[in-house]
C-alpha positions as CSV (number, residue, x, y, z in Angstrom):
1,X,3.9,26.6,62.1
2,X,3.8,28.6,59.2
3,X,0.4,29.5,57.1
4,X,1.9,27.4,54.1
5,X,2.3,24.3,56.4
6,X,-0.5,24.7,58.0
7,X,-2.4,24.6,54.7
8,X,-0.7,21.3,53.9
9,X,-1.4,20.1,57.1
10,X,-5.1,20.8,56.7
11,X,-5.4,19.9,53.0
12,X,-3.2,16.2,54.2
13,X,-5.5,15.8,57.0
14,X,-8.8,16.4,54.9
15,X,-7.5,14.1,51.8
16,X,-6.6,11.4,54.1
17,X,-9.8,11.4,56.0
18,X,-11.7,11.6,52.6
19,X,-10.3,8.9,50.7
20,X,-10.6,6.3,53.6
21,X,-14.3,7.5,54.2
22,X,-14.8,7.8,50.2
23,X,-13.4,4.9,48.3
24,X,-13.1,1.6,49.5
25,X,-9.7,-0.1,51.7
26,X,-8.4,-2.1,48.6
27,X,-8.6,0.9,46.2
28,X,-5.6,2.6,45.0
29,X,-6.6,5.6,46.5
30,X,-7.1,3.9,50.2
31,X,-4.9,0.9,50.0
32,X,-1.4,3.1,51.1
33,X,-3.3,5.2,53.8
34,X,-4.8,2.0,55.2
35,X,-1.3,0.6,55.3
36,X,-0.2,3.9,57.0
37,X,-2.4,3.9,59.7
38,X,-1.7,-0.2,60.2
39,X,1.8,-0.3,60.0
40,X,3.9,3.2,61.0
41,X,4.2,5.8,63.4
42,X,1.3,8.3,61.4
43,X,0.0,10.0,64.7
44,X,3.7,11.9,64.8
45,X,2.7,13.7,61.9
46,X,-1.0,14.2,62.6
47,X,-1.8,17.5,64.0
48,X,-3.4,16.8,67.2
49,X,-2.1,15.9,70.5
50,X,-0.3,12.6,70.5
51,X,-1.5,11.1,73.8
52,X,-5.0,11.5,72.2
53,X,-4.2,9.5,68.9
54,X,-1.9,6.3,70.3
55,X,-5.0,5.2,71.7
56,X,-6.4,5.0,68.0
57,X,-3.0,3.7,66.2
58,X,-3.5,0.8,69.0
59,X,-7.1,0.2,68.0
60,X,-6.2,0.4,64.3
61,X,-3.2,-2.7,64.5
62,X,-6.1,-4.3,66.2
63,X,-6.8,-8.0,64.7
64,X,-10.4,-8.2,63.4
65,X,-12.3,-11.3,62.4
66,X,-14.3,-9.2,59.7
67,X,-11.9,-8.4,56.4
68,X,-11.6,-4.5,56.3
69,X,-13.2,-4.8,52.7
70,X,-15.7,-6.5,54.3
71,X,-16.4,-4.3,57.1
72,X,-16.2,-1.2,54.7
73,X,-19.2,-2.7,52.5
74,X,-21.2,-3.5,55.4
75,X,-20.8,0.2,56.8
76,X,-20.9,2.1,53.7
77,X,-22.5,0.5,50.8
78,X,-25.3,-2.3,52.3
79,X,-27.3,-4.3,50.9
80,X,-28.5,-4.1,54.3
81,X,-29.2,-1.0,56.0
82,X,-26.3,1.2,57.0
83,X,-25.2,1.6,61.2
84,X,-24.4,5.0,60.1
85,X,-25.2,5.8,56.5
86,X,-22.5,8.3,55.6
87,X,-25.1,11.1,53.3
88,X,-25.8,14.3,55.0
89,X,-29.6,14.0,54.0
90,X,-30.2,11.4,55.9
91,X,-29.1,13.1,59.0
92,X,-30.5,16.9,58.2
93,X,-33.7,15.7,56.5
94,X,-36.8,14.7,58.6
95,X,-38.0,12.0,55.7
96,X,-34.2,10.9,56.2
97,X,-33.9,10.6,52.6
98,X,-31.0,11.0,50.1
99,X,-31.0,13.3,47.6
100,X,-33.2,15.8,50.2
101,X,-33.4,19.3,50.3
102,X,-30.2,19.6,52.5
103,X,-28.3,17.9,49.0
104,X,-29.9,20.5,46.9
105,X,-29.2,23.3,49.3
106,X,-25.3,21.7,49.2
107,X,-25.6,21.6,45.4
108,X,-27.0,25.3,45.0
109,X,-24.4,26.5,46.6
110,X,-21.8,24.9,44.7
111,X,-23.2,26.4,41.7
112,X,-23.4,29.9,43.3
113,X,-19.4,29.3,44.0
114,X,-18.8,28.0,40.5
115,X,-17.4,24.6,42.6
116,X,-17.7,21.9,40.0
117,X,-16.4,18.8,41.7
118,X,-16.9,15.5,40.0
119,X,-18.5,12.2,42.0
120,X,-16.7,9.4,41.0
121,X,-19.4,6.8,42.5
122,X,-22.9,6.9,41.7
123,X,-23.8,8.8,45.0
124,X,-25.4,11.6,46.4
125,X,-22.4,15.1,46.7
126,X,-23.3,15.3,50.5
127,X,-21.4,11.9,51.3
128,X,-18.9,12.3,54.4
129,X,-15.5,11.7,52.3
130,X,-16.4,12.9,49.1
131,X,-16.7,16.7,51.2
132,X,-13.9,15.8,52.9
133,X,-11.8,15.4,49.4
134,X,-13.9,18.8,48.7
135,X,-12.2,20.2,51.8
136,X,-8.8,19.4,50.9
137,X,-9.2,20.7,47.6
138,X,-10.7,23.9,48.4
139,X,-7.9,24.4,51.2
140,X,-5.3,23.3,48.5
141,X,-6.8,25.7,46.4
142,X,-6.6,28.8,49.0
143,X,-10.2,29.2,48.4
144,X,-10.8,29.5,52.5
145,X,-13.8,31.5,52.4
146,X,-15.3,28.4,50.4
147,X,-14.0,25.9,52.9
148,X,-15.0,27.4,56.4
149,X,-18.5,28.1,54.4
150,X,-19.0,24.2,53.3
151,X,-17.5,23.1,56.8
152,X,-19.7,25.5,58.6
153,X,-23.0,24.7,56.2
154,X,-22.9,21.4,54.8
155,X,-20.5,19.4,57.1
156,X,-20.4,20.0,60.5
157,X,-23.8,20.4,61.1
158,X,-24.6,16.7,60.7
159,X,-20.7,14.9,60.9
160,X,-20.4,14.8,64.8
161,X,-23.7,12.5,65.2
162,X,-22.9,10.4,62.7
163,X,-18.9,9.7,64.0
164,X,-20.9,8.9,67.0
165,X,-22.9,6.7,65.7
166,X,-20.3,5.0,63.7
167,X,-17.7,4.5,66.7
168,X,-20.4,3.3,68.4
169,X,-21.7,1.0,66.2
170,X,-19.3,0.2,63.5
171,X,-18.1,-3.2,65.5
172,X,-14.4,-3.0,63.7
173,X,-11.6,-1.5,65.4
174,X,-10.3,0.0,62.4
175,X,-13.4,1.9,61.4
176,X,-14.2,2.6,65.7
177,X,-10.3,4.5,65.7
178,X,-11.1,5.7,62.5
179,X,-14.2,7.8,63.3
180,X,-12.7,8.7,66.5
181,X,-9.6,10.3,64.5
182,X,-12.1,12.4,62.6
183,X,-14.3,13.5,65.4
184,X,-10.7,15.0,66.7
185,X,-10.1,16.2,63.5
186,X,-12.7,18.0,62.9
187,X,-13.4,19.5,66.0
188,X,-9.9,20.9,65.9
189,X,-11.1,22.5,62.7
190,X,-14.1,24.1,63.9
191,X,-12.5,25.8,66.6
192,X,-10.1,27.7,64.2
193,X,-13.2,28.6,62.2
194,X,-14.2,32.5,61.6
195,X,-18.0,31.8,60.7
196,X,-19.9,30.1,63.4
197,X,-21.5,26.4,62.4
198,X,-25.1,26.7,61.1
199,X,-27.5,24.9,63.9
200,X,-29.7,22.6,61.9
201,X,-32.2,20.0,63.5
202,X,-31.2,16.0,63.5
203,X,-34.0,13.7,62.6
204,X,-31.6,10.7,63.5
């Protein structure tokens, strides 16, 4: 594979992830992947091992008694409290909190990289999908030093314990395959990284 398809690979995979994690099923931004992952043959094109993602396709084509809209509130937004709540802080701070000193570390560093990236919801920057969509900008961008600094800083330090909290608790076998796709995903990333992932205690 060349480096320019591998860049569109990783910047695909990233954006994809992102906006399902990030905005919610019904949007126009999530709608057409949701019907992707529902309805065709995505895990040909996904860069990972294809006897490791049928088993997810499956679970995604899944019936559910819970509406995906539904399930996607009840994970992500409340009113009652979150299985997995989807903020970095929560994970990296011991007060769980958002808006803890892991986001303003996250935030600092943004400003130190001149990385101005806008929140469209009324959330704190270290949310799961909006650093994926940072990820697939900053790959899009060839800024790779950026993106194997945020992914080694800000994002994998925290993400694998709270995909495995989420397939383990999400009770949806959409949101179950779709946490397992990401915890492939991203593990696949880290291994190509150069800088090594920061180890940061989990308070959750």
């Amino acid at each position: 594979m060349s480096e320019l398809s591998q860049r569109e690979s990783f910047a695909f995979c990233a954006r994809v992830l992102g906006a399902l994690f990030y905005y919610p099923p019904e949007s126009e931004q999530a709608a057409p992947l949701v019907a992707a992952l529902t309805q065709s043959d995505w895990w040909r094109d996904w860069p990972l091992a294809e006897e490791s993602l049928l088993p997810l396709a499956k679970a995604m084509r899944e019936p559910a008694t819970e509406p995906l809209r539904d399930a996607w509130q009840r994970l992500f937004i409340g009113p009652w409290a979150l299985p997995a709540p989807p903020w970095g802080s929560v994970w990296l701070d011991r007060e769980s909190v958002l808006f803890g000193e892991s986001t303003l570390s996250l935030r600092q560093w943004m400003r130190d990289n001149n990385i101005h990236f806008a929140m469209e919801q009324n959330e704190p920057e270290d949310s799961f999908g909006a650093l994926l969509l940072l990820t697939a900008w900053l790959t899009e961008t060839e800024r790779d030093a950026e993106r194997d600094q945020l992914l080694a800083w800000h994002l994998l330090p925290w993400s694998k314990r709270f995909l495995a909290v989420l397939a383990e608790q999400a009770n949806h076998p959409f949101y179950v395959a779709l946490a397992e796709l990401a915890q492939l995903t991203l593990a696949q990333w880290q291994e190509g990284l150069l800088i090594p992932v920061a180890d940061k205690p989990l308070w959750r």
